[in-house]
Every structure is written in C-alpha cells, then in structure tokens.
PDBQT receptor file of N, H, CA, C and O in Angstrom, charges set to zero:
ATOM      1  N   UNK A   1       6.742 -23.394   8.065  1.00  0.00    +0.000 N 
ATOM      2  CA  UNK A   1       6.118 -23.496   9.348  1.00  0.00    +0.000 C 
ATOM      3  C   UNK A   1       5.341 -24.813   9.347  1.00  0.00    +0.000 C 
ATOM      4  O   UNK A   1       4.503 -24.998   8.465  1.00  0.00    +0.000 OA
ATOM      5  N   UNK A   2       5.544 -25.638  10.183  1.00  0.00    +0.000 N 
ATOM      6  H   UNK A   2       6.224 -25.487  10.900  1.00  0.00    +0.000 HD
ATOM      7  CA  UNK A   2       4.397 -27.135  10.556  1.00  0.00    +0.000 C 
ATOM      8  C   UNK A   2       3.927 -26.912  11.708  1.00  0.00    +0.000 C 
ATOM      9  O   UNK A   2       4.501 -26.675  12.771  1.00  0.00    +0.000 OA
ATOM     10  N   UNK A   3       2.346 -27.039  11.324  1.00  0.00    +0.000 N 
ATOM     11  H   UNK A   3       1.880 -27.230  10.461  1.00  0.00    +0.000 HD
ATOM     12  CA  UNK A   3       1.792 -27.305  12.672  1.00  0.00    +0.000 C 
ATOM     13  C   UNK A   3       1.199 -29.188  12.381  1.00  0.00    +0.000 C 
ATOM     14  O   UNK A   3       0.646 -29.706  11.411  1.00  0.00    +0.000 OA
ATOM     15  N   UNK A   4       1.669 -29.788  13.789  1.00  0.00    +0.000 N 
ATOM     16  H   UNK A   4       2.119 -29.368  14.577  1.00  0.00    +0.000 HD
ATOM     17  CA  UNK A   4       0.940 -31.178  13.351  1.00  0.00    +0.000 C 
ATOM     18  C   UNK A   4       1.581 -31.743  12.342  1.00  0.00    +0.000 C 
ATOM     19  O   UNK A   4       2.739 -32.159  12.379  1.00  0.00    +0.000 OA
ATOM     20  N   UNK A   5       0.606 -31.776  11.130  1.00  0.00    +0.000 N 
ATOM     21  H   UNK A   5      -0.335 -31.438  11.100  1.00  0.00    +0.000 HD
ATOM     22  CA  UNK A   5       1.281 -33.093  10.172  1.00  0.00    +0.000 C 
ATOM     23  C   UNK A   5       1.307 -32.123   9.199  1.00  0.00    +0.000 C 
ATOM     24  O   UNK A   5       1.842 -32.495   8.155  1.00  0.00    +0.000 OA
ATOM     25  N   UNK A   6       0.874 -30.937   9.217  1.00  0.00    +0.000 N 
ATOM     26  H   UNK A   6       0.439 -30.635  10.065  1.00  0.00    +0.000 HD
ATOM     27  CA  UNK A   6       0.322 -29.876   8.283  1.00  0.00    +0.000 C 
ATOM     28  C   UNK A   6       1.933 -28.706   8.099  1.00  0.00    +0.000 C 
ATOM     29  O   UNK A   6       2.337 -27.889   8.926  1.00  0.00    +0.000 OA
ATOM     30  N   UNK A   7       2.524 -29.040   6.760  1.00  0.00    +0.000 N 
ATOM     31  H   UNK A   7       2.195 -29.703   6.088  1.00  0.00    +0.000 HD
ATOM     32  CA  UNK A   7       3.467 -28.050   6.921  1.00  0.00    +0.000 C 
ATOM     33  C   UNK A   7       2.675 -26.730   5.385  1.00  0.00    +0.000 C 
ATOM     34  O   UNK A   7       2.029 -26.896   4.351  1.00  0.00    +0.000 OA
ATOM     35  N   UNK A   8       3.270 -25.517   6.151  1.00  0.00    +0.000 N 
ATOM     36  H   UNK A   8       3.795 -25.382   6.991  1.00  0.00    +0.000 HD
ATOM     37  CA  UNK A   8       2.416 -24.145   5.297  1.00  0.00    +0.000 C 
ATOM     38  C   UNK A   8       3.870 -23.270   4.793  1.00  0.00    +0.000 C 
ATOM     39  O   UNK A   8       4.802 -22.956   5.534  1.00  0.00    +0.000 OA
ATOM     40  N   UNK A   9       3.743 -22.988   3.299  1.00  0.00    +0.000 N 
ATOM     41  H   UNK A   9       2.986 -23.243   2.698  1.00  0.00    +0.000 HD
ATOM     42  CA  UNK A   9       4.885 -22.471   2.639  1.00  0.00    +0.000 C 
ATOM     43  C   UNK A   9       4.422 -21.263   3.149  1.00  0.00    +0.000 C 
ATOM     44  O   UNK A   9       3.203 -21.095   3.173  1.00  0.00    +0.000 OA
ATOM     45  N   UNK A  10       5.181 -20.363   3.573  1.00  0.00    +0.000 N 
ATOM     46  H   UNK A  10       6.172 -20.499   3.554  1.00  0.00    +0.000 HD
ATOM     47  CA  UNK A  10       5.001 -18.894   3.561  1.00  0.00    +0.000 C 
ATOM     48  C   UNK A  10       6.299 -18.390   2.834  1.00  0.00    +0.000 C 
ATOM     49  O   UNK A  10       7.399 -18.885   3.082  1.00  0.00    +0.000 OA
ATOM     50  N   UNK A  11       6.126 -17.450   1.987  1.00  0.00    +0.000 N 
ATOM     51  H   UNK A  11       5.233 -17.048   1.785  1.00  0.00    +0.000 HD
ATOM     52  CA  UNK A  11       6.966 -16.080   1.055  1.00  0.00    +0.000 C 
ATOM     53  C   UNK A  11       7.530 -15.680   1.528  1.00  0.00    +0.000 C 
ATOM     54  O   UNK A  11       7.244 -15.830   2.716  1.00  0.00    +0.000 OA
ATOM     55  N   UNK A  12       8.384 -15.104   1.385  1.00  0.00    +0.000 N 
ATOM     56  H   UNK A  12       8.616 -14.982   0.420  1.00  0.00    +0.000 HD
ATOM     57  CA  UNK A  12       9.100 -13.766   2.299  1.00  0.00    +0.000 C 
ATOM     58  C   UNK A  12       8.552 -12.410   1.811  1.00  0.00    +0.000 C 
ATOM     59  O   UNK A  12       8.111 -12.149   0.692  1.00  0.00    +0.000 OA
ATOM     60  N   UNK A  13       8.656 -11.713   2.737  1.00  0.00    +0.000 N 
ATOM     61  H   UNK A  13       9.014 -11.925   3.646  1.00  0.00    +0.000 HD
ATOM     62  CA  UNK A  13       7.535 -10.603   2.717  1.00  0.00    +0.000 C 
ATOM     63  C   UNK A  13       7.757  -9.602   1.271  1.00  0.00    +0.000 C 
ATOM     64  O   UNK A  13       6.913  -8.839   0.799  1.00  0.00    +0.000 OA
ATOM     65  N   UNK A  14       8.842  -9.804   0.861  1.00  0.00    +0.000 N 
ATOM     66  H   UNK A  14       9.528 -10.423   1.245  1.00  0.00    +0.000 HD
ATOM     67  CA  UNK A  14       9.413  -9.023  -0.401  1.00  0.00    +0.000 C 
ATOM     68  C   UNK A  14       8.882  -9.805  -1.516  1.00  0.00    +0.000 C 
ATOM     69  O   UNK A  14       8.567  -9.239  -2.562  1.00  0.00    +0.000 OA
ATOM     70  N   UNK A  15       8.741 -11.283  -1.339  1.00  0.00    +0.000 N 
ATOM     71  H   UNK A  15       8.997 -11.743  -0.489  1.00  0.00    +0.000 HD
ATOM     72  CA  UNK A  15       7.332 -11.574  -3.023  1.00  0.00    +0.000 C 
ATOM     73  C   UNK A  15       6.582 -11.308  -1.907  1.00  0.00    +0.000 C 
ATOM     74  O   UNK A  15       7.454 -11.630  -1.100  1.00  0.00    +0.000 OA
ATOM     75  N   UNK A  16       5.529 -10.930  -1.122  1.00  0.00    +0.000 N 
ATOM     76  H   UNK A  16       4.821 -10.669  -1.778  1.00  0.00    +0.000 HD
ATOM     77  CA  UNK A  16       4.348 -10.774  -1.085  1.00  0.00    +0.000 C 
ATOM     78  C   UNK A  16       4.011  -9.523  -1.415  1.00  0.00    +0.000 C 
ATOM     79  O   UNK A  16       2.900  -9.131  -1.773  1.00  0.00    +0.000 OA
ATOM     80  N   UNK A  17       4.885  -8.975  -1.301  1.00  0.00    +0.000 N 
ATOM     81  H   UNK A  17       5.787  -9.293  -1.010  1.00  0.00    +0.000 HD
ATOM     82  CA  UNK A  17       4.910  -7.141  -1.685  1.00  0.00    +0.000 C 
ATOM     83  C   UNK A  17       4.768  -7.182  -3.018  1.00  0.00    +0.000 C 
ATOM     84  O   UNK A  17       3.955  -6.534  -3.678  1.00  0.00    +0.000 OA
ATOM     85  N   UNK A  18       5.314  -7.707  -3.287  1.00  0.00    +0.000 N 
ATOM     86  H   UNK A  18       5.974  -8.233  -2.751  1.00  0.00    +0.000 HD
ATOM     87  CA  UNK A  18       5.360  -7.613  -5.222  1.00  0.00    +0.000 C 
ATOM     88  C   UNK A  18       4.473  -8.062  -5.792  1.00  0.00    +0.000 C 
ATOM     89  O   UNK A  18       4.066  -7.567  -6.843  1.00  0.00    +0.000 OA
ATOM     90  N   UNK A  19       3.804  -9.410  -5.085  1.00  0.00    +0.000 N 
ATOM     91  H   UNK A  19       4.135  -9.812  -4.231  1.00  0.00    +0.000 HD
ATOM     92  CA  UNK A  19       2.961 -10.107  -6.053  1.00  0.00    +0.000 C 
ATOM     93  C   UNK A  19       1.447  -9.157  -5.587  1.00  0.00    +0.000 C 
ATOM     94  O   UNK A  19       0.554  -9.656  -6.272  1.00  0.00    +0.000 OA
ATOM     95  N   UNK A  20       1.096  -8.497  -5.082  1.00  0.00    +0.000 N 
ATOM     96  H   UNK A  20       1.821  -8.092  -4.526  1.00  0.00    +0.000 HD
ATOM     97  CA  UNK A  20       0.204  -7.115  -4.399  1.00  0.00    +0.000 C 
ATOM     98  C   UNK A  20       0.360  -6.485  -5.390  1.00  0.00    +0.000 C 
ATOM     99  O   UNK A  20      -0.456  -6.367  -6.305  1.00  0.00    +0.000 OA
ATOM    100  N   UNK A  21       1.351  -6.046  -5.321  1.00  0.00    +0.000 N 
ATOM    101  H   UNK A  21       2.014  -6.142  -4.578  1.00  0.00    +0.000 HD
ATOM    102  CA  UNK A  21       1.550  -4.577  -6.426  1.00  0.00    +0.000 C 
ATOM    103  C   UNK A  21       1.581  -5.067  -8.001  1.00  0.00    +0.000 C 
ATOM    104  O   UNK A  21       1.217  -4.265  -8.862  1.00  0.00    +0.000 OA
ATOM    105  N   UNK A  22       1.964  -6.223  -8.324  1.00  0.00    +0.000 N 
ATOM    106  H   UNK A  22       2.260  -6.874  -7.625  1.00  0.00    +0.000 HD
ATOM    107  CA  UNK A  22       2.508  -6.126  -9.644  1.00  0.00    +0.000 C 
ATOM    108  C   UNK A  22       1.018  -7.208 -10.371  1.00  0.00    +0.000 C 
ATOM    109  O   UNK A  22       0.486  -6.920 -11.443  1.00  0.00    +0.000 OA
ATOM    110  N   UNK A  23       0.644  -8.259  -9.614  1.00  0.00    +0.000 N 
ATOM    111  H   UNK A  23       1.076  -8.493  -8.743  1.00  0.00    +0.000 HD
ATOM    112  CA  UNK A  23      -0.309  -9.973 -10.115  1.00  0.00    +0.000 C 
ATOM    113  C   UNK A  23      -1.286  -9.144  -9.869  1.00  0.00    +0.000 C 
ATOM    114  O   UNK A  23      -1.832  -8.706 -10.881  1.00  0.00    +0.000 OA
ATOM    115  N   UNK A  24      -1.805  -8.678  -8.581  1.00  0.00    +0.000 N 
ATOM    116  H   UNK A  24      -1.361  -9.034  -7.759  1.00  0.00    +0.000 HD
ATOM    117  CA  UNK A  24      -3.073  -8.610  -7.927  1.00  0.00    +0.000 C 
ATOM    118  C   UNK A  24      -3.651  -7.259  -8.038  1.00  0.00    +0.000 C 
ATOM    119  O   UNK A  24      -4.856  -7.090  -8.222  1.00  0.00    +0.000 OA
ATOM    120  N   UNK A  25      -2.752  -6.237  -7.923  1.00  0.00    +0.000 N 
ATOM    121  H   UNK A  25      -1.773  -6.374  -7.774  1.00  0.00    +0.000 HD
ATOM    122  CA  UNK A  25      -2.966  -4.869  -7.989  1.00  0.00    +0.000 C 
ATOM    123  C   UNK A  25      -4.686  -4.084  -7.753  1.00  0.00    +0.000 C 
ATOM    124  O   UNK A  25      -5.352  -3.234  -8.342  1.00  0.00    +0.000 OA
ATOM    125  N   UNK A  26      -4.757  -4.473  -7.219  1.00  0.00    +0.000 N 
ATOM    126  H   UNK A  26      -4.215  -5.164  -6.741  1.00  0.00    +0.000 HD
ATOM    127  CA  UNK A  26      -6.326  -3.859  -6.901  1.00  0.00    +0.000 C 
ATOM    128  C   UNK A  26      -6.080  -2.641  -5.607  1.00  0.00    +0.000 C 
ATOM    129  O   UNK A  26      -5.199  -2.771  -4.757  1.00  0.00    +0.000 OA
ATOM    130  N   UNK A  27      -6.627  -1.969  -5.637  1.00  0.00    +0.000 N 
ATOM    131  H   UNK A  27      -7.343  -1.863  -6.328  1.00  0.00    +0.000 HD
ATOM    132  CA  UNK A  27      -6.599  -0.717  -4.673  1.00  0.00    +0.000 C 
ATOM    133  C   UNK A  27      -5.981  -1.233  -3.383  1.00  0.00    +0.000 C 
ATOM    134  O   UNK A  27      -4.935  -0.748  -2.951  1.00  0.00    +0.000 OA
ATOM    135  N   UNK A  28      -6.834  -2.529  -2.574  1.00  0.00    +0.000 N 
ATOM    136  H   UNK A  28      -7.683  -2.923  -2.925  1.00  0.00    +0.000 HD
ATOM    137  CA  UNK A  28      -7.042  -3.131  -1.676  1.00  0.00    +0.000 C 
ATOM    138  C   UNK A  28      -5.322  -3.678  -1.435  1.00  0.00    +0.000 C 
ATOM    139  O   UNK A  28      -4.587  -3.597  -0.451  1.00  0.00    +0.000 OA
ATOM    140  N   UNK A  29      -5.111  -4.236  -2.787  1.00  0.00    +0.000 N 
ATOM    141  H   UNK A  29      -5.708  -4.301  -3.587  1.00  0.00    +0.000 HD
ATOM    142  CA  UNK A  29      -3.823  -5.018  -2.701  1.00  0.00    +0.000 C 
ATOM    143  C   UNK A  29      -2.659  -4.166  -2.402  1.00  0.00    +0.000 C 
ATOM    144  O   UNK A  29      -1.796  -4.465  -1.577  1.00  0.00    +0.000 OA
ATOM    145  N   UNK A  30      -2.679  -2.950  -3.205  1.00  0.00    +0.000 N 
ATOM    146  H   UNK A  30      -3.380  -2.708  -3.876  1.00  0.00    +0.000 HD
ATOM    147  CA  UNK A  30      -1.652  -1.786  -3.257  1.00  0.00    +0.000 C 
ATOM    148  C   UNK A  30      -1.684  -1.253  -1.973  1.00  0.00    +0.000 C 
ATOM    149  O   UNK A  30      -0.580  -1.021  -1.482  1.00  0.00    +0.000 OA
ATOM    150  N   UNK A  31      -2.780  -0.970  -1.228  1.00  0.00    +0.000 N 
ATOM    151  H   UNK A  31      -3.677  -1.159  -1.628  1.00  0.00    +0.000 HD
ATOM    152  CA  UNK A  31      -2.792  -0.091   0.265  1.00  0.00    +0.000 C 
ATOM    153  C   UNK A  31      -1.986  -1.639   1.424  1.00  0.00    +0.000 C 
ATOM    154  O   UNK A  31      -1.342  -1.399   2.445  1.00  0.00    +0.000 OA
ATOM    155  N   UNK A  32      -2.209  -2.804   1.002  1.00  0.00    +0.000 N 
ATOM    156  H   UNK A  32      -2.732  -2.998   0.173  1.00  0.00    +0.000 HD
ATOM    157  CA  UNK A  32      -1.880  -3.999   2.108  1.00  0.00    +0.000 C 
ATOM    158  C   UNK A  32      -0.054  -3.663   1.535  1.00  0.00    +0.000 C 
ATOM    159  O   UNK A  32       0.831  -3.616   2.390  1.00  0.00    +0.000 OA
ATOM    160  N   UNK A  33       0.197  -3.506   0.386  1.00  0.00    +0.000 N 
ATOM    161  H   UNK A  33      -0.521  -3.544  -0.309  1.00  0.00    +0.000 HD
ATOM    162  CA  UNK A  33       1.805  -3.469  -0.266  1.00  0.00    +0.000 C 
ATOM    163  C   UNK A  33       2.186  -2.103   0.852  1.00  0.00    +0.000 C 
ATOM    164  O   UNK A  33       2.868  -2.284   1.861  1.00  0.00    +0.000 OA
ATOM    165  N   UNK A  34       1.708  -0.962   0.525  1.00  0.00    +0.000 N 
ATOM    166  H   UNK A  34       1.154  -0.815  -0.295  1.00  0.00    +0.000 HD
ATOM    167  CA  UNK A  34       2.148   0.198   1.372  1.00  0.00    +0.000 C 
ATOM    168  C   UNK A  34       2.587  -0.102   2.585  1.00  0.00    +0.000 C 
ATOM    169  O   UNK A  34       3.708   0.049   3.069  1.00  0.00    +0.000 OA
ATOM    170  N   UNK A  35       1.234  -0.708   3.212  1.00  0.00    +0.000 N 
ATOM    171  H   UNK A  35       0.323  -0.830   2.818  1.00  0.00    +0.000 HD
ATOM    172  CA  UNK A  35       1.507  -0.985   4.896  1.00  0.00    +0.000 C 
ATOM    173  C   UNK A  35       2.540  -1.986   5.017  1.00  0.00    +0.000 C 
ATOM    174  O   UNK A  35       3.461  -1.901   5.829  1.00  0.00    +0.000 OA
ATOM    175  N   UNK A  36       2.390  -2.867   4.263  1.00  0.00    +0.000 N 
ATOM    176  H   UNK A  36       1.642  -2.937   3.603  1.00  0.00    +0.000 HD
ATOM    177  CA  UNK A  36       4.032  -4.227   4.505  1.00  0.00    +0.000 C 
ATOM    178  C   UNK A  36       5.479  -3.422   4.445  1.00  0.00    +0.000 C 
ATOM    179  O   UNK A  36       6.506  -3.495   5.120  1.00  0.00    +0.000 OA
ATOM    180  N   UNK A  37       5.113  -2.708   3.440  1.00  0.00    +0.000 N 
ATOM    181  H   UNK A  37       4.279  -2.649   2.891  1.00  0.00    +0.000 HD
ATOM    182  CA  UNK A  37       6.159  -2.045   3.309  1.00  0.00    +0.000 C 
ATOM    183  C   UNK A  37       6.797  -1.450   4.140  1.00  0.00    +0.000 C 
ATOM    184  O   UNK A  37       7.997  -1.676   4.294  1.00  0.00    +0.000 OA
ATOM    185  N   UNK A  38       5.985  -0.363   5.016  1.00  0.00    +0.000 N 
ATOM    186  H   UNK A  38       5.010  -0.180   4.892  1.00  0.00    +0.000 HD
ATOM    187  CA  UNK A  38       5.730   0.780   5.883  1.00  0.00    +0.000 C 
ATOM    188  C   UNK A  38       6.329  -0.513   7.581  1.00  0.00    +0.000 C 
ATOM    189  O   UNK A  38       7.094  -0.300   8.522  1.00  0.00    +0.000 OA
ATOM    190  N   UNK A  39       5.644  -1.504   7.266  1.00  0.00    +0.000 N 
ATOM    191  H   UNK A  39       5.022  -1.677   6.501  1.00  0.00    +0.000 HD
ATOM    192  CA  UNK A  39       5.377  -2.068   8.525  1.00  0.00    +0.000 C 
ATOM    193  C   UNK A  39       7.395  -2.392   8.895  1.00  0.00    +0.000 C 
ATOM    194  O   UNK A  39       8.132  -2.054   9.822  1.00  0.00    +0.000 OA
ATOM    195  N   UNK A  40       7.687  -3.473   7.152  1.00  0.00    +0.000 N 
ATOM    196  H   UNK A  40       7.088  -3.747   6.399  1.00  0.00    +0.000 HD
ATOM    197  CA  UNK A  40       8.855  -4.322   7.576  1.00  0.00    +0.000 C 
ATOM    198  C   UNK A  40      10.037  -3.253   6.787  1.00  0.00    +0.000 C 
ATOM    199  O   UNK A  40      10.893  -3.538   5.949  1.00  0.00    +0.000 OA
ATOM    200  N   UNK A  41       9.725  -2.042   7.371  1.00  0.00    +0.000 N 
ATOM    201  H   UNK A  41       9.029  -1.810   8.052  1.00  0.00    +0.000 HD
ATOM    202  CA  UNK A  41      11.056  -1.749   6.330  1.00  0.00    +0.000 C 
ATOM    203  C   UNK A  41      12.653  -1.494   6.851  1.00  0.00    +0.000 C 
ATOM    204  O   UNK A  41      13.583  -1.124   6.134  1.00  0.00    +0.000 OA
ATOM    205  N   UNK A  42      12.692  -1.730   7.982  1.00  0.00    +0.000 N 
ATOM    206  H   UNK A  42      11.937  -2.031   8.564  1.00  0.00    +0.000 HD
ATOM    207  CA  UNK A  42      13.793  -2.232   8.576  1.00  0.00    +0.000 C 
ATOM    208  C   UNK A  42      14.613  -3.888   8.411  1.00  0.00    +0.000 C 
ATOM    209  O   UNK A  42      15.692  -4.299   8.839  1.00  0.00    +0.000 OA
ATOM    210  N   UNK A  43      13.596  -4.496   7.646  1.00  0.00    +0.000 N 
ATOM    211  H   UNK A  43      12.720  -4.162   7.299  1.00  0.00    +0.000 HD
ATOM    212  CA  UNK A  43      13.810  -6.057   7.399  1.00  0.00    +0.000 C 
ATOM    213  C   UNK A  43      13.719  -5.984   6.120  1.00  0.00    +0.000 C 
ATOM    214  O   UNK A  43      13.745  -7.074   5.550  1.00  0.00    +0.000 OA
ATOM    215  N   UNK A  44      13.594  -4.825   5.304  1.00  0.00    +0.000 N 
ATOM    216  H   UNK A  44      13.573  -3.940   5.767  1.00  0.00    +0.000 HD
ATOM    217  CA  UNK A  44      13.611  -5.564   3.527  1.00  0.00    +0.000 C 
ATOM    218  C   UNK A  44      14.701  -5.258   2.769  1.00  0.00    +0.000 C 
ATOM    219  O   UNK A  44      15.293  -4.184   2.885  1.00  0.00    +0.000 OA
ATOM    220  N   UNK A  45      15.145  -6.473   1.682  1.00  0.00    +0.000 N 
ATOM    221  H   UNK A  45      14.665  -7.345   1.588  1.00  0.00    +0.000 HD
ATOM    222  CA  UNK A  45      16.274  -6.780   0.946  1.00  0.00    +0.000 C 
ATOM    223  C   UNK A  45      16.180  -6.318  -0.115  1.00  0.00    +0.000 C 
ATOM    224  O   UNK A  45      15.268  -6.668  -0.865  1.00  0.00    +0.000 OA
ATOM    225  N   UNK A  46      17.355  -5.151  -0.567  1.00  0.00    +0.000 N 
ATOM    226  H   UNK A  46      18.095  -4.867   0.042  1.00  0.00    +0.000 HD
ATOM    227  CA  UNK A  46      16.623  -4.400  -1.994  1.00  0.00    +0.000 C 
ATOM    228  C   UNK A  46      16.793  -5.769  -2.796  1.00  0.00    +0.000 C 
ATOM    229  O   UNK A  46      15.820  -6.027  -3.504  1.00  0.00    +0.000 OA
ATOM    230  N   UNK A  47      17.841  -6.707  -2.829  1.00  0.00    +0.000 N 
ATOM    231  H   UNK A  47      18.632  -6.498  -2.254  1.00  0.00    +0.000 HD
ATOM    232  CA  UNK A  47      18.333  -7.569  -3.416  1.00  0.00    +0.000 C 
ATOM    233  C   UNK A  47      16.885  -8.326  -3.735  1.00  0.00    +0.000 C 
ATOM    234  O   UNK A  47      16.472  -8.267  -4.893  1.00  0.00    +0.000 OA
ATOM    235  N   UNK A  48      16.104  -9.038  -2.728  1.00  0.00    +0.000 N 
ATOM    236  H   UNK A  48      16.439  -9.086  -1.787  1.00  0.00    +0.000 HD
ATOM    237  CA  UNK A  48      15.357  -9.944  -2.769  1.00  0.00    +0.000 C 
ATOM    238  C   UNK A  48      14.307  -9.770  -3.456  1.00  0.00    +0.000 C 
ATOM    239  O   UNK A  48      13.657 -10.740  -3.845  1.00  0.00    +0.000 OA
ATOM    240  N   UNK A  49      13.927  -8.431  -3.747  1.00  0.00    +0.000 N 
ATOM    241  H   UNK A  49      14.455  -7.643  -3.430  1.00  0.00    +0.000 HD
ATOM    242  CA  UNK A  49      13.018  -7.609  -4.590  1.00  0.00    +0.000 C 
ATOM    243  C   UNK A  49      13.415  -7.467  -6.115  1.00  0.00    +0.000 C 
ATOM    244  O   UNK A  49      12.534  -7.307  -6.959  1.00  0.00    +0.000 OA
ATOM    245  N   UNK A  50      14.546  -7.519  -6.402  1.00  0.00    +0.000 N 
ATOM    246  H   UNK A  50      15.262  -7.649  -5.716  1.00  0.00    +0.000 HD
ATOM    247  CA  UNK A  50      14.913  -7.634  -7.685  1.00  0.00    +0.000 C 
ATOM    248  C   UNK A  50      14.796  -8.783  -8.349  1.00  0.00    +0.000 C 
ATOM    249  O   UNK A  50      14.285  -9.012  -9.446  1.00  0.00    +0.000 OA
ATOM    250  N   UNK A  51      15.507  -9.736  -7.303  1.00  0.00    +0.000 N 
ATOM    251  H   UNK A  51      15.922  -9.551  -6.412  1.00  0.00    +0.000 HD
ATOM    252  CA  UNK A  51      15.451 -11.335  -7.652  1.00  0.00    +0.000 C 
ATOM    253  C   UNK A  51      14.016 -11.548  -7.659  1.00  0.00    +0.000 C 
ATOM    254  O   UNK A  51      13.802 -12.166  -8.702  1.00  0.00    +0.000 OA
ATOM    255  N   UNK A  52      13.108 -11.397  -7.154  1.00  0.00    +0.000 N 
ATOM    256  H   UNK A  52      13.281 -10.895  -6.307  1.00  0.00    +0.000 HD
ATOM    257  CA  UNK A  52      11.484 -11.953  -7.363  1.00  0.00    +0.000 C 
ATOM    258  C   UNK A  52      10.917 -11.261  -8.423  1.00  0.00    +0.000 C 
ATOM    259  O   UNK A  52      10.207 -11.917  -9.186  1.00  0.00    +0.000 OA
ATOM    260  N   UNK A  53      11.108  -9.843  -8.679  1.00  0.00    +0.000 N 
ATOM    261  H   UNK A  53      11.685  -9.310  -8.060  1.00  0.00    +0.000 HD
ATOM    262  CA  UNK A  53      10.785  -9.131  -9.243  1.00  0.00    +0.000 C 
ATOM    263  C   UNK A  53      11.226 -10.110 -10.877  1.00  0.00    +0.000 C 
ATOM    264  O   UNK A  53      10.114 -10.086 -11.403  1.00  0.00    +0.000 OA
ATOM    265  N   UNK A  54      11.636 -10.458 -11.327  1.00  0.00    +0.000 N 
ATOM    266  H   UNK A  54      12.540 -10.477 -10.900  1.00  0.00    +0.000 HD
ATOM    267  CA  UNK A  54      12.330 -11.468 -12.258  1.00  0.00    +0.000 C 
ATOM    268  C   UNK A  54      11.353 -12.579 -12.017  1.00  0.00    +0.000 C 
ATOM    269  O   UNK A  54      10.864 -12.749 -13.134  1.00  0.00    +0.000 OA
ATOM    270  N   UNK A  55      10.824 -13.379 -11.249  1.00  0.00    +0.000 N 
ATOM    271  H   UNK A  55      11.220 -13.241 -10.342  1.00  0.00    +0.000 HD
ATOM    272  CA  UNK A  55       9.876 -14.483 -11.431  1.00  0.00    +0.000 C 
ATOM    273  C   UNK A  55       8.244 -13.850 -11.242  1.00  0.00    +0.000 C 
ATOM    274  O   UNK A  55       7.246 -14.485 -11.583  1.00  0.00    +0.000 OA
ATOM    275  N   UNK A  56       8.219 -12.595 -10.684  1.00  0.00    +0.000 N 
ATOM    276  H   UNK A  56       9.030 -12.079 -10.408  1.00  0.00    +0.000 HD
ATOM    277  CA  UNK A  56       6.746 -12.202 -10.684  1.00  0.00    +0.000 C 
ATOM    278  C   UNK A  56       6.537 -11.485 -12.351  1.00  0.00    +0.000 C 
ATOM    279  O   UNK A  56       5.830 -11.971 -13.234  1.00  0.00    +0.000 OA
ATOM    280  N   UNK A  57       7.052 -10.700 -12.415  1.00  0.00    +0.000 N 
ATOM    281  H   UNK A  57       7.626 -10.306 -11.697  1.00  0.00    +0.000 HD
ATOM    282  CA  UNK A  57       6.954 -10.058 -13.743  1.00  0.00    +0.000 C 
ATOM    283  C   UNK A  57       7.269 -10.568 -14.727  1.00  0.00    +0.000 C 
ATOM    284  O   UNK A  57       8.361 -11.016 -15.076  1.00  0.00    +0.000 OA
ATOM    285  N   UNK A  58       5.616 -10.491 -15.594  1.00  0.00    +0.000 N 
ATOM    286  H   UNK A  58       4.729 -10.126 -15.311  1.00  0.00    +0.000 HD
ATOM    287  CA  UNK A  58       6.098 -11.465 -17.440  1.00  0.00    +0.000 C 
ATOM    288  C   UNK A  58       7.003 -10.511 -18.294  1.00  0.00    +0.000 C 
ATOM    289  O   UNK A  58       6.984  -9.284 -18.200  1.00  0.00    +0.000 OA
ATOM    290  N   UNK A  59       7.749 -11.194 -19.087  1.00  0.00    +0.000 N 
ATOM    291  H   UNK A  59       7.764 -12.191 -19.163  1.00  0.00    +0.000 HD
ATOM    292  CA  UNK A  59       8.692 -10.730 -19.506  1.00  0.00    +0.000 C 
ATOM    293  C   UNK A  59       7.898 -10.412 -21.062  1.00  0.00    +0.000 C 
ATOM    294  O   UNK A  59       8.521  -9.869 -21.974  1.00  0.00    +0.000 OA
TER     295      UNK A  59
C-alpha cells in the first residue's frame, strides 16, 4: 500500500495470525488471532499457513 512517498508492507492475514499465536502469544494476542480468524475465514489459505508456519516457527 503507498500513500504519498510513504509505501507500508502489510502481511497477509495468515502470518499475522500466526505470528499472534505462535512470536507474541499473550492472552491479548491469542483473543486478536481468534477474531482474525473468526473475522477472515472465508478468505484463509490452509496452504499459506503452512508455508509461514515454516518461517515463523524456530526449528
């Protein structure tokens, strides 16, 4: 997304879900994972969750 001269990386909502639940995990983070979840779950890729799931999680 650019606004102006200013361009902003945004995630796709499947790492933001993950990096909630798996990096950040705090109560707060896990209830915002539920609702994304809850919110986009007509739009989420089991695929895309596996594939991130592989760069969020230490091996």
């Amino acid at each position: 997304m650019k606004i102006g001269d200013f361009e902003f990386k945004i995630p796709q909502i499947e790492f933001e879900i993950l990096y909630k639940e798996i990096v950040l995990g705090s109560e707060k983070d896990l209830s915002d994972a539920r609702h994304l979840r809850e919110t986009f779950k007509d739009r989420l890729k089991n695929e895309n969750f596996k594939e991130f799931e592989k760069i969020i999680r230490p091996t």
